[in-house]
C-alpha positions in Angstrom: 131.5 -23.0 26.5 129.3 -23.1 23.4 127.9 -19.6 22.8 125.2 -20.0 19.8 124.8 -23.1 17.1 128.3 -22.9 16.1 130.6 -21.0 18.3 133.0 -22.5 20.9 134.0 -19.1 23.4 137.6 -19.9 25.2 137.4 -18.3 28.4 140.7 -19.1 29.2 142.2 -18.3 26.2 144.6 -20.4 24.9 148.1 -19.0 24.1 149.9 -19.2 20.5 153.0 -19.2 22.4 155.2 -19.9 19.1 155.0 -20.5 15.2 156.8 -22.3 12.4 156.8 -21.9 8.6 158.2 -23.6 5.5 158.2 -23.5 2.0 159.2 -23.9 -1.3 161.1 -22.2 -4.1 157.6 -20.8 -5.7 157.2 -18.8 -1.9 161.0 -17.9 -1.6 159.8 -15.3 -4.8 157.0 -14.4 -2.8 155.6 -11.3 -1.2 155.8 -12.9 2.2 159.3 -15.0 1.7 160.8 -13.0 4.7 158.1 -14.6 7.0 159.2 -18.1 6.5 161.2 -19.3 8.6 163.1 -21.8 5.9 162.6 -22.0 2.4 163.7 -24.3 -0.3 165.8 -24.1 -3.3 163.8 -26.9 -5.2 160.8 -29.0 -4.7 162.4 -32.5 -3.9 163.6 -31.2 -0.6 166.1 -33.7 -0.7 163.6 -36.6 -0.8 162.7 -39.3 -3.9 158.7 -38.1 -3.8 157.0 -35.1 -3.6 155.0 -36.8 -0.7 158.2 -37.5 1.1 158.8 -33.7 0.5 155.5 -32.5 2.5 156.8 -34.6 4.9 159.5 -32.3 5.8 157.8 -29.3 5.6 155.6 -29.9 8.1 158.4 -31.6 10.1 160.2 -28.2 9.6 157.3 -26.2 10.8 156.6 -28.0 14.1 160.5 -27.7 15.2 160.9 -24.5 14.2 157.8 -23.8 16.6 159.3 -25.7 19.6 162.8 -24.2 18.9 161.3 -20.7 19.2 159.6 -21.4 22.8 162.6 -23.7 24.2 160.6 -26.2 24.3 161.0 -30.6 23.7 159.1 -32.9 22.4 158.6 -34.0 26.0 156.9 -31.0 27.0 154.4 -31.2 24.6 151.1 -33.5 24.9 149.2 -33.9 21.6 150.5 -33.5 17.7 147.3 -32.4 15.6 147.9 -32.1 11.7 146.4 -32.8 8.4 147.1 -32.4 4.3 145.6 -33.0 1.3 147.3 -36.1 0.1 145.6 -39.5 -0.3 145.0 -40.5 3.9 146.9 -37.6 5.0 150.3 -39.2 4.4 152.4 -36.7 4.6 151.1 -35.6 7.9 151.0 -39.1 9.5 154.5 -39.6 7.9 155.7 -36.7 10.2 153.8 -37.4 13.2 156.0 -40.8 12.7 159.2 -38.9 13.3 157.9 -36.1 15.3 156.9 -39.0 18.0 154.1 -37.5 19.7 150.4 -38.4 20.2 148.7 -37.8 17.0 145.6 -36.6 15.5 145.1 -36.8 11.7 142.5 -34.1 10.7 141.3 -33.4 7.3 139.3 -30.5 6.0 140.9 -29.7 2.9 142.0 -26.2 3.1 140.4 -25.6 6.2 142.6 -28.1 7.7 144.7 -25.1 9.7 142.1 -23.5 11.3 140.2 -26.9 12.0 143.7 -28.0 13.9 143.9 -24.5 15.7 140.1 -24.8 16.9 140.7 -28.5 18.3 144.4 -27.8 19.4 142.4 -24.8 21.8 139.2 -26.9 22.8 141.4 -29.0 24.0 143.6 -26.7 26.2 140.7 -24.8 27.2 139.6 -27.4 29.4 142.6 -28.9 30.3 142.9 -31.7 28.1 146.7 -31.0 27.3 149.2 -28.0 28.5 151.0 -28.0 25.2 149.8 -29.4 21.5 151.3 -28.8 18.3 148.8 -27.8 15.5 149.7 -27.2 11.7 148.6 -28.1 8.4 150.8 -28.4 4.8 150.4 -28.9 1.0 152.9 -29.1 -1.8 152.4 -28.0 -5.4 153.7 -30.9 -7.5 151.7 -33.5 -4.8 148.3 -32.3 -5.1 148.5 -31.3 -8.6 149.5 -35.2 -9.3 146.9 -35.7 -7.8 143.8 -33.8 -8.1 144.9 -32.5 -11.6 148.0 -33.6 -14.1 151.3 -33.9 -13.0 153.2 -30.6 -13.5 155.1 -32.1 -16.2 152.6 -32.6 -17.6 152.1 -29.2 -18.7 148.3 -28.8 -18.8 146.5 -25.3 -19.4 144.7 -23.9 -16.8 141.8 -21.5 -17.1 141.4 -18.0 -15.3 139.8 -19.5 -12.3 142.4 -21.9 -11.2 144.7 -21.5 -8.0 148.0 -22.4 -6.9 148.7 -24.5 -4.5 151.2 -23.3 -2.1 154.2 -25.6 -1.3 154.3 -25.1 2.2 153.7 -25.5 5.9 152.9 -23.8 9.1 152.8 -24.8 12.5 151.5 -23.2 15.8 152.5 -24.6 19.6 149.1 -23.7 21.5 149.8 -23.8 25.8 147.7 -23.2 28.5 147.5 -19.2 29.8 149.8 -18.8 32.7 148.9 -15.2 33.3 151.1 -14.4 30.3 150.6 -10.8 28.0 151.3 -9.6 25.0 151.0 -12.8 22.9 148.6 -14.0 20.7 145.4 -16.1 22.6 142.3 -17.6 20.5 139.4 -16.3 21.7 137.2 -18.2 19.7 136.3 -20.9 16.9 133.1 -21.2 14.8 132.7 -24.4 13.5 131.4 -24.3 10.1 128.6 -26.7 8.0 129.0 -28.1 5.3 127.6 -26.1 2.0 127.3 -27.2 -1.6 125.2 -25.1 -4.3 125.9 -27.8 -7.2 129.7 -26.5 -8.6 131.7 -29.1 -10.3 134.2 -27.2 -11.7 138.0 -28.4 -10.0 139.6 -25.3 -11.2 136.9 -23.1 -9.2 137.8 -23.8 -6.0 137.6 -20.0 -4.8 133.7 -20.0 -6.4 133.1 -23.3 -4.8 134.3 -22.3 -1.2 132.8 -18.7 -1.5 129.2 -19.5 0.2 130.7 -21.7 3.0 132.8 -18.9 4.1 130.2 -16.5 4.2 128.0 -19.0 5.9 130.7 -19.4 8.7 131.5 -15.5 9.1 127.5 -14.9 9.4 127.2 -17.7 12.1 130.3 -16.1 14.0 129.1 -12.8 13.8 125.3 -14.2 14.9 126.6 -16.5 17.4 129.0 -14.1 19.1 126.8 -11.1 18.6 129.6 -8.9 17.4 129.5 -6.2 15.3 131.4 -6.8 11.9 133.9 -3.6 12.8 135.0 -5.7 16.1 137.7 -6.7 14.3 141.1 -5.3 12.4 141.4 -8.2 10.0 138.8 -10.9 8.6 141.6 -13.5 6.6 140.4 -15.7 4.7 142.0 -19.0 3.9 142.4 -19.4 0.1 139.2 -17.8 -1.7 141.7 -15.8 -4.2 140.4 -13.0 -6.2 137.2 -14.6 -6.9 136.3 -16.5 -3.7 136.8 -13.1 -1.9 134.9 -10.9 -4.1 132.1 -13.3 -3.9 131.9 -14.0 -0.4 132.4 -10.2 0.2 128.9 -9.8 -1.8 127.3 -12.9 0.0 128.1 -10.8 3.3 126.8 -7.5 2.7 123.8 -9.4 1.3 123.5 -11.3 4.5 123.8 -7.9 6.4 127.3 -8.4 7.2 129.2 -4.9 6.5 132.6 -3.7 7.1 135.6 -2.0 5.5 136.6 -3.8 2.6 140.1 -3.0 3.1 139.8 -5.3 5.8 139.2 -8.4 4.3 142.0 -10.1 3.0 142.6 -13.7 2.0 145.7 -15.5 2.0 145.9 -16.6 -1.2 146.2 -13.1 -2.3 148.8 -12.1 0.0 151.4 -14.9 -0.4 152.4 -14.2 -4.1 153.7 -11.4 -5.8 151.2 -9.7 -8.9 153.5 -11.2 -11.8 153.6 -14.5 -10.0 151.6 -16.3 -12.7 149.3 -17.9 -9.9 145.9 -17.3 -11.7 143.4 -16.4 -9.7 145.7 -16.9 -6.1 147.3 -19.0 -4.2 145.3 -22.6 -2.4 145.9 -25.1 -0.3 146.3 -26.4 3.5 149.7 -24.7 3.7 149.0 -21.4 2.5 146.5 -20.3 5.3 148.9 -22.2 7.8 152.0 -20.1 6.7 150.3 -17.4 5.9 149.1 -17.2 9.6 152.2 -18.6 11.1 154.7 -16.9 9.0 153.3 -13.6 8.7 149.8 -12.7 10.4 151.1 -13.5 13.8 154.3 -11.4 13.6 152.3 -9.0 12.3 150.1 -9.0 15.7 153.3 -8.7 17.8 154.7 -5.6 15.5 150.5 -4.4 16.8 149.5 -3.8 13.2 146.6 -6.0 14.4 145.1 -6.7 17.7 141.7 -8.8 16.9 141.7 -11.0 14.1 139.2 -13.3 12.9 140.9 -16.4 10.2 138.6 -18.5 7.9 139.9 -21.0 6.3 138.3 -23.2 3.6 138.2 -26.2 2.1 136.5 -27.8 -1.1 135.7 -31.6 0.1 136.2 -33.5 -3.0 138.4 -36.1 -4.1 139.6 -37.8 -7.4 137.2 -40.5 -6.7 134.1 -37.7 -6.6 135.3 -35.6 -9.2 135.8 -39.2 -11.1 132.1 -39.9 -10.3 130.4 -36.7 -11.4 129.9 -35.5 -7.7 129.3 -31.5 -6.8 132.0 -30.4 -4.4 131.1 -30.1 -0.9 132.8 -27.0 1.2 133.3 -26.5 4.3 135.2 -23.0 6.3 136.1 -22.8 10.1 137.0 -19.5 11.5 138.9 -18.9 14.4 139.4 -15.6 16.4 143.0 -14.1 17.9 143.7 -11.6 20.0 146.3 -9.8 21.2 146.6 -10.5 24.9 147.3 -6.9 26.4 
């Protein structure tokens, strides 16, 4: 049911039976490199594009996620994924092999937690028993072509992020009476919010008021205290996005420990990773969550979490015409099923 303006409630909460993540050479350095499930020793993967390369870290990710549950292709109804490449290529690409009913999403960076929100709307009332949800992005791909090509060698300034090479995948099912496992409770559907920034290597700034728009809807639509939950994660704010939407919530009366805000941009790297301000794009809040986050819940570090992941909606052909960039953030909670 919808609770609120934003807020879908899942009463019978959908069950993140199993995960799948993948990445690159840049995340096998990482802080979180033992939470991947593979990892690769260089960016071609094997394959003649970068493109083609995203392709098989999502396909990675998704078989990873039916390998863990014992599950086939067969079993499983719907396929939901998106990227940041030109017409989410690299996700139709793998939907191509991965042979199952697809739906091609995009929300930038908040592409993971847009999938994750349909994936359970859509078990919740018994529109599939099984889907497949993940999102993915690859360094060398979106800097081609949002940016320069890496070989390119241009400077970046302070404020710039790095996109993760990488992918995560989640198989959502239908509760069968199941517990301990990880069920989505919830999914606040965010607007989209634009205050004029133009700057491509502020994406953190940029993204900063729609995710504190989103977590004060949540917390208004669901009429939760802000201390209902272990962990609020972020998608891929960085250093600045986070301290700024940490301000834009206390001003908008949402407090809580700031020890328990994190952001996965932060997390995946190591400090003398030279990643700027953090880490960006669809793959690093989906293997973030998928890699780490989750086992995390099962180890009971956490038992309610709430993930916000967002996404600056422009393009080359916006940023070519002088357009502000329009953000967006979805948040999703998970709970421990107990």
């Amino acid at each position: 049911m919808r609770k609120g303006q934003q807020t879908w409630v899942f009463a019978n909460k959908p069950v993140i039976v199993s995960t799948g993540a993948s990445g690159g050479p840049f995340e096998a350095n990482g802080r979180l490199a033992a939470d991947f499930d593979i990892l690769h020793d260089d960016l071609w993967m094997g394959e003649d594009s970068y493109e083609k390369a995203q392709r098989v870290l999502m396909e990675e990710a998704a078989q990873t996620a039916l390998e863990k549950a014992n599950k086939k292709k067969d079993d499983v109804h719907f396929f939901i994924a998106g990227d940041l490449i030109n017409q989410i290529t690299p996700s139709s690409l793998a939907a191509r092999n991965i042979e199952l009913p697809y739906l091609g999403i995009f929300g930038a960076c908040s592409t993971s937690m847009e999938g994750l929100a349909l994936a359970s709307f859509l078990i919740n009332y018994g529109g599939a028993d099984y889907i497949l949800t993940g999102a993915s992005s690859h360094n060398a791909a979106t800097e081609k072509q949002f940016r320069y090509p890496t070989e390119y060698g241009g400077q970046k300034p302070p404020t710039a992020q790095w996109t993760v090479t990488g992918a995560g995948a989640a198989l959502v099912k239908k509760h069968e009476n199941e517990r301990g496992l990880p069920v989505v409770t919830s999914a606040t559907i965010g607007k989209v919010v634009d205050l004029g920034m133009t700057d491509p290597f502020n994406m953190g700034g940029a993204m900063a008021p729609a995710a504190a728009d989103t977590i004060t809807a949540h917390f208004k639509d669901m009429n939760l205290d802000p201390d209902y939950y272990d962990l609020i994660l972020t998608g891929d704010l960085a250093r600045i996005g986070q301290n700024v939407t940490y301000e834009l919530l206390q001003k908008n009366g949402i407090n809580f420990e700031r020890e328990k805000f994190q952001d996965c941009g932060i997390l995946i790297y190591k400090e003398d990773q030279p990643v700027q301000a953090g880490a960006s794009g669809a793959g690093c809040s989906a293997s973030v969550l998928y890699g780490h986050i989750i086992k995390e819940m099962m180890k009971g570090t956490y038992k309610k979490i709430l993930v916000v992941a967002t996404g600056a909606l422009l393009s080359p052909l916006t940023y070519q015409q002088s357009e502000s960039i329009p953000c967006i953030a979805h948040a999703v909670a998970i709970e421990m099923d107990i």
